[in-house]
C-alpha positions as a printed NumPy array, in Angstrom:
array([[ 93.762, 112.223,  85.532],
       [ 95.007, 110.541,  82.544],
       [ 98.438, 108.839,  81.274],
       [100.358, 111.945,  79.547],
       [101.939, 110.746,  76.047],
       [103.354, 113.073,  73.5  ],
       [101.914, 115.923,  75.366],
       [ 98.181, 114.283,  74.69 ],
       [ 96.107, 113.659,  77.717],
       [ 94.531, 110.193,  77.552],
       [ 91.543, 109.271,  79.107],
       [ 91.302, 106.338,  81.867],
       [ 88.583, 105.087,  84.325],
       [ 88.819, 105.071,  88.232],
       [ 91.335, 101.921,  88.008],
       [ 93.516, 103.678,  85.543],
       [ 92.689, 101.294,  82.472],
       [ 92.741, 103.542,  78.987],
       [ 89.016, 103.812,  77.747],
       [ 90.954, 103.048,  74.04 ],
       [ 92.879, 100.762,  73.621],
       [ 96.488, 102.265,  72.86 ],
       [ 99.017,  99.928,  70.939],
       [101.971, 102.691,  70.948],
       [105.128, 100.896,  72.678],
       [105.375, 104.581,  74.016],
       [102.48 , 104.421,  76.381],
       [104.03 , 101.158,  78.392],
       [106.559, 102.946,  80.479],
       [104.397, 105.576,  81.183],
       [102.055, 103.194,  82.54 ],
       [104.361, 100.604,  84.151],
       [106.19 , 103.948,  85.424],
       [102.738, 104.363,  87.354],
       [102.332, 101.306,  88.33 ],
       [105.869, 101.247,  89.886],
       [106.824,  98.84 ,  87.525],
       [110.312,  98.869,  85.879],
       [110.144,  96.939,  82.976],
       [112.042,  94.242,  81.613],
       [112.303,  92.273,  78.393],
       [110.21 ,  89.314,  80.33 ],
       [107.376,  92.181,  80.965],
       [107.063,  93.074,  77.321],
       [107.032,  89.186,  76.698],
       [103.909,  89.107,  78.413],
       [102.855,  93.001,  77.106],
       [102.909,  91.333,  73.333],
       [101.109,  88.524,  74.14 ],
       [ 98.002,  90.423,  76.132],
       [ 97.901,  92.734,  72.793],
       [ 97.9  ,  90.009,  70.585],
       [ 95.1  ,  88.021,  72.349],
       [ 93.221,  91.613,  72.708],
       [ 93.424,  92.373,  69.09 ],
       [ 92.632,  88.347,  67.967],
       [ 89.789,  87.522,  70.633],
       [ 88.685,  91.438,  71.011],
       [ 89.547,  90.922,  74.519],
       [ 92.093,  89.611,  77.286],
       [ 92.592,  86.403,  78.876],
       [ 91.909,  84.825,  82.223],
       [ 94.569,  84.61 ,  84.538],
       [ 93.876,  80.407,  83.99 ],
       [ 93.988,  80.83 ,  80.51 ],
       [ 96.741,  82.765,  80.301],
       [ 98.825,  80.455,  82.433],
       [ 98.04 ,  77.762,  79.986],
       [ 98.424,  79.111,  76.926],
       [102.025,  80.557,  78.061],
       [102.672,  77.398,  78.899],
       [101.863,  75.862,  75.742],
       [103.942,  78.795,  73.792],
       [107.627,  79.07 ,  76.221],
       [107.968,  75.645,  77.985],
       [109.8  ,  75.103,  81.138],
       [108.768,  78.268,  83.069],
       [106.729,  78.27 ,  86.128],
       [104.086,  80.887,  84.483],
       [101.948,  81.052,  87.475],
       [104.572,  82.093,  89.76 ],
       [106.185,  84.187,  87.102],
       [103.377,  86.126,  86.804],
       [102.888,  87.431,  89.921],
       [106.491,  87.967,  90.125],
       [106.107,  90.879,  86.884],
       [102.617,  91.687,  87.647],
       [102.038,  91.206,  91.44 ],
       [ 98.745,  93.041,  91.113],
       [ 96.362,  90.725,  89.758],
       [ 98.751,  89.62 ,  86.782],
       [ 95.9  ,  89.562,  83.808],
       [ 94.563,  93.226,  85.202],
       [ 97.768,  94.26 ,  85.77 ],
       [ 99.17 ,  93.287,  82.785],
       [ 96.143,  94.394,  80.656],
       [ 96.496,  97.902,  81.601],
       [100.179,  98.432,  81.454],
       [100.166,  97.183,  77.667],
       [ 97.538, 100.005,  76.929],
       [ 94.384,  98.001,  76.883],
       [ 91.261,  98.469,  78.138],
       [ 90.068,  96.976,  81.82 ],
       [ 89.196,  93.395,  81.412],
       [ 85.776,  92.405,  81.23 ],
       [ 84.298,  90.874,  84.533],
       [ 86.385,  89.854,  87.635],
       [ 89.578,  88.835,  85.831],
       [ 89.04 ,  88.937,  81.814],
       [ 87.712,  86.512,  79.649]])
């Protein structure tokens, strides 16, 4: 069964990933809300920046890469521990599917 937004069914896999991408800010609680994940402003930090890398590199980071490029963007957090912390599911997976994108390609995105 899919996420429920606006009354619209959406189609997901067996992990729960949307099969299309969805960029609506509307669809993230409804997600994290599944994922028993109450969002904060640090969560849609990292939301915006998995859509942004989707939509520029047609797909999501690494965890690796994603520690390293948040490192390079907000100095002076511990990112890899951080992560985790928001996302303690696998944070690129996790954090993939609760902004709305599809599942990450391979083990852990690209």
């Amino acid at each position: 069964m899919g996420y429920i937004l606006n009354g619209e069914e959406l189609e997901v896999d067996d992990d729960g990933f949307l099969l299309e991408a969805n960029f609506s800010d509307e669809i993230v609680p409804v997600i994290a809300e599944a994922d028993n994940i109450k969002l904060t402003d640090e969560h849609w930090q990292i939301i915006n920046y998995m859509r942004r890398k989707y939509q520029e590199d047609g797909h999501t980071p690494n965890f690796r890469n994603m520690v390293t490029e948040l490192d390079e963007e907000i100095e002076g957090v511990d990112w890899k521990k951080k992560l985790y912390e928001l996302f303690p599911l696998q944070p690129n997976r996790q954090a993939a599917k609760v902004a709305g994108l599809t599942k990450p390609f391979g083990k852990g995105g690209y």
